[in-house]
Every structure is written in C-alpha cells, then in structure tokens.
C-alpha positions in Angstrom: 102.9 100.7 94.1 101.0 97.6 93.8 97.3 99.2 94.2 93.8 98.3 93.7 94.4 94.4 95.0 92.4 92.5 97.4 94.8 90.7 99.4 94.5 88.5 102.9 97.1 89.6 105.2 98.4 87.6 108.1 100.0 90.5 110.3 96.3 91.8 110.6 95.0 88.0 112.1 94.0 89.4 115.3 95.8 92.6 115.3 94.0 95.5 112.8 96.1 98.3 111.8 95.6 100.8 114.7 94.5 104.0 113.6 96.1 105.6 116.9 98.9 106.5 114.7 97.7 106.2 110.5 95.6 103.8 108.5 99.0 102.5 106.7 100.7 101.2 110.2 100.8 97.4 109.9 101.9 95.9 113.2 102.1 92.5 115.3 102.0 92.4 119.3 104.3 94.2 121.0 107.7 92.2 121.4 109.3 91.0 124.0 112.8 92.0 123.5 116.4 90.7 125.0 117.7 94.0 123.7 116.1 98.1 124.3 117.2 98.7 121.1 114.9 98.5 117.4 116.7 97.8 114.2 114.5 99.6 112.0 114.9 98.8 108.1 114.0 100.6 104.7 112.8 98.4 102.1 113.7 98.9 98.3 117.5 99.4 97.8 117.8 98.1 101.4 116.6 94.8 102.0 114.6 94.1 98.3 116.4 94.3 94.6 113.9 96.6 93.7 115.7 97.3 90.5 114.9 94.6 88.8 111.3 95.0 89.4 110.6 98.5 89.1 112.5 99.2 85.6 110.0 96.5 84.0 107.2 97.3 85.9 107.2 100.9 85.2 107.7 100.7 81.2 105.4 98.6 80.2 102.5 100.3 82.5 103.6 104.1 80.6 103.2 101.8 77.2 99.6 100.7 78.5 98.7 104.4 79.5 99.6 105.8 76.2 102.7 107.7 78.0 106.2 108.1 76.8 108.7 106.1 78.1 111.1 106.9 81.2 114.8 106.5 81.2 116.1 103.7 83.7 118.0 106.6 85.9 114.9 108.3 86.2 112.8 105.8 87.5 115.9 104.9 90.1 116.0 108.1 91.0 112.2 108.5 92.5 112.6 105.1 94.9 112.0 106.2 98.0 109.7 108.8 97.4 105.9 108.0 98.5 103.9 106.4 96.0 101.9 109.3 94.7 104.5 111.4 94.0 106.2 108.4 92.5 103.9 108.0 90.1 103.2 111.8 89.3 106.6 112.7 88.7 106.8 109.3 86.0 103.3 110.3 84.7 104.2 113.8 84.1 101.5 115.8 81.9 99.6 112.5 81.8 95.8 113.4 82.4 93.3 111.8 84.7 92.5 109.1 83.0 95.9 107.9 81.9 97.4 108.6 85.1 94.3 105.9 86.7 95.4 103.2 84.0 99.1 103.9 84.9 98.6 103.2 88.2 96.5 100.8 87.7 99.0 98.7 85.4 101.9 99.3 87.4 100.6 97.7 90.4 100.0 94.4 87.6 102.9 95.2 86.6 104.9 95.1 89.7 103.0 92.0 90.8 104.4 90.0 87.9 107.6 91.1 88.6 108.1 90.8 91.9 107.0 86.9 91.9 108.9 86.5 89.1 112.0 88.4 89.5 111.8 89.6 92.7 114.9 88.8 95.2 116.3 90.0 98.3 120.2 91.3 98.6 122.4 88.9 99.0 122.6 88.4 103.1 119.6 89.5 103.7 117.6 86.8 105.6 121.1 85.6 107.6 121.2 89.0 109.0 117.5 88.8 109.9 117.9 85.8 111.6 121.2 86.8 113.4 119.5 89.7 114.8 116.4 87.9 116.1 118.7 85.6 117.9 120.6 88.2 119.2 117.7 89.8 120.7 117.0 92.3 118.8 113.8 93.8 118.0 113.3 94.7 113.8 110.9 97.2 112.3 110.3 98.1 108.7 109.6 101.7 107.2 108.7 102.4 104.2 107.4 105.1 101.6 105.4 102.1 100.0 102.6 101.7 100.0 101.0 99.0 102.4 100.0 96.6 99.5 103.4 97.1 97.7 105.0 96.5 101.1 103.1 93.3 102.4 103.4 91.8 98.6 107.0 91.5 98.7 107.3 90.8 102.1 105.3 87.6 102.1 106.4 86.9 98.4 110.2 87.2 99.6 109.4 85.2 102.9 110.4 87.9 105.7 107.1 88.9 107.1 107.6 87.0 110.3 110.9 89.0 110.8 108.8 92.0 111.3 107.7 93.3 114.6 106.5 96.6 113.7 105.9 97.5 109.9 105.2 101.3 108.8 104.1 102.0 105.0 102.7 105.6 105.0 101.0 107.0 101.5 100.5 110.2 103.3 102.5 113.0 104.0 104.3 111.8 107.1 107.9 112.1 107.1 110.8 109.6 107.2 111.6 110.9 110.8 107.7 111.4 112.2 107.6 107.5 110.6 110.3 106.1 112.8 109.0 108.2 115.8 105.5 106.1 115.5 108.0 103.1 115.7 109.7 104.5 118.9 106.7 105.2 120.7 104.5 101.9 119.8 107.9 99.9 120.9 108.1 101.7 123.6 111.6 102.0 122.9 113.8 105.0 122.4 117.3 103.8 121.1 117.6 102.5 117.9 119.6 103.0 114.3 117.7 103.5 111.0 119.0 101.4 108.1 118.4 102.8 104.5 119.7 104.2 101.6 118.4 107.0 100.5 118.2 111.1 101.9 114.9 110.5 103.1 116.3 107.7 106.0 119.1 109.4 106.5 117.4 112.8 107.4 114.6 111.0 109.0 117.1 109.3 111.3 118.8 112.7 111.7 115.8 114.6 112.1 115.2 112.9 115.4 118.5 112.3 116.8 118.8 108.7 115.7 122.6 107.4 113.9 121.7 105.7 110.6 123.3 103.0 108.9 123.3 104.1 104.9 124.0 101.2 102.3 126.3 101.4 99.2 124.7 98.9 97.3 121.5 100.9 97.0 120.3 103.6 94.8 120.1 106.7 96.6 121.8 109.4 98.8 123.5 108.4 102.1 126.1 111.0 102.4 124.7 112.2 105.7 125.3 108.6 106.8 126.6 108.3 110.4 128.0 104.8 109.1 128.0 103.7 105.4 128.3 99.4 104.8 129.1 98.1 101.3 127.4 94.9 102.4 124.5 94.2 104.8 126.3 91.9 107.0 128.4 94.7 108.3 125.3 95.7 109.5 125.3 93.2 112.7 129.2 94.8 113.6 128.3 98.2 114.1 124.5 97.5 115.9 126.8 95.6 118.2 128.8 98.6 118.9 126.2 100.6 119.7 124.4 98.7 122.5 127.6 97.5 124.0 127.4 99.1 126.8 123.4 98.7 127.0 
C-alpha cells in the first residue's frame, strides 16, 4: 500500500534503516527503558481505522485499472496480509499492466484517504502515552508496507511513540518480524498486540502471549487475552511484568 511516493522521513534523520536485519526495518536509537519488557503493536485494525480508508481506496483504484469491483468483506478480509499478496488476490486475473496502474492508484488512493479520513481507534494515543510514562518501551509491526506504514504514522501523529518500527514486503513471517524486534531491543519479554491470525501465530510461534482486539477485523481466536477496547490493554501488560 501507498507505493511509488517520494517521501522525507524523520525516523531515518541520522539513523538509516539497517540492513543487518531487511531493507523495510525502520528504527530510532535504541531506548532506554524503565521496563525489560516491549509492547509491540500491529497497525490496521489495531491502532489505525483502516476501514475507512481501505474500502474507498481500493474501489476506485480497480475502476481506474479497468478491474471489476470487490465486495467490502473481501477487501476486509486480506488486511493483514503483505502488500503483494494484498493486491494480487484484489487484482485477480488482472494482467501486467493493469495490475501496475492498480497499484499505482491505490497508493493515490490511499493517500487521499488517509489525510482525509484517516483516524485512530478511539484511545489510542492515551494508551501510547500511558505506556511511555510507565516505562515501557513500544514497537510497531506491520505487513505494510514502509511507505504505507510511515504515511499514516506521521499523518495520525504517533511516529514519536515508536521505538522500533518493522514493515516487511518480503516473505518474513509475523513471528521472525517480532524476533528482529527482540533481538535489536535487546529484549526478550514482551506481548504482541494485534488482531488478526498472523499476530497471533507470530506471537505464538515464538513463545510470546498476545493481546488480540475485538474491535478489529481479523482472527484472534488463538488469543492468550482478547480486549474489546484498547485501554484494557494497559491492565493486563501490568500483570505481566508485575513481578519484573
């Protein structure tokens, strides 16, 4: 999502995505940290309303490839894949050429979207803050891509939140994502926060508890803790470094 833009980035002033771990790791100094344990976020259906960008977004670019249109419960059911695939799947039989312009109008697309409609869940930034002061450090990791992901972060105001940001186009998993987190942090406990199969699997896949949201639009039966809001987020991290 959101490809083919030039775009100055402030996380990179002085710090260039290290390609120790992939070319779409985005990531400040390392913190220093009241608390050994990383809060690590998803994006869309977590943090960012990505409904009411997406459903747009993605209709109008099929129109401007020449593609038939998708049904909103499609398009909700591919967030949280990787981009490419993402785009495939809602491309389907498109050929070269239309699948270029539908790509390329999406990321327009989104764009216009997300500065005019985009918006966070409601408690988003209060929980942020709450866990900064707490001690906490916070990382973000995403299927997006690192344009896509940087956008709406700066456009929704919560890039400084951020000590570690992950955005992988490639074929890294969810889990060998929030590993790279782990070992740049230097920290080894944590929770994953998400909510869809892939954070919950990738948080399982290494041993991690997640947190999975109700509010969002994916899977999280495999949850170790489900929240129907996000501020019941800052209860449970609570509980799990109590004794840390």
């Amino acid at each position: 999502m959101v490809k083919g833009r030039k775009q100055n980035s402030k996380i990179n002033k002085g710090n260039s995505r290290d390609s120790r771990w992939c070319i779409n790791i985005s990531m400040k100094s390392k913190p220093v940290a009241e608390k050994e344990f990383v809060v690590i976020f998803d994006l869309d259906g977590t943090l960012f309303r990505t409904r009411d960008v997406v459903l747009p977004a993605v209709k109008s670019a099929l129109k401007d490839a020449g593609l038939p249109g998708a049904k909103d419960s499609k398009i909700i059911s591919l967030l949280g894949e990787k981009t490419d695939e993402f785009c495939r799947q809602l491309a389907y039989g498109a050929d070269d050429e239309q699948l270029s312009t539908f790509i390329e109008r999406l990321g327009h697309h989104e764009i216009h979207h997300i500065r005019k409609k985009g918006t966070l869940f409601e408690g988003t930034k209060e929980v942020l803050d709450e866990l900064k002061i707490m001690g906490y450090p916070i990382a973000l990791c995403s299927n997006g891509s690192v344009d896509y992901v940087e956008f709406v972060l700066y456009t929704m105001d919560i890039m400084d939140y951020f000590d570690f940001i992950s955005c992988d186009e490639k074929q890294k998993t969810k889990g060998e994502m929030i590993k790279d987190i782990q070992n740049y942090l230097e920290l080894q406990k944590g929770v994953m926060v998400g909510d869809s199969k892939h954070d919950i699997s990738g948080a399982s896949s290494i041993g991690m508890p997640s947190v999975g949201v109700k509010y969002g639009y994916g899977d999280i039966s495999g949850a170790t803790y489900k929240i129907k809001q996000i501020d019941e987020l800052l209860d449970i991290v609570q509980s799990l470094t109590k004794d840390s």
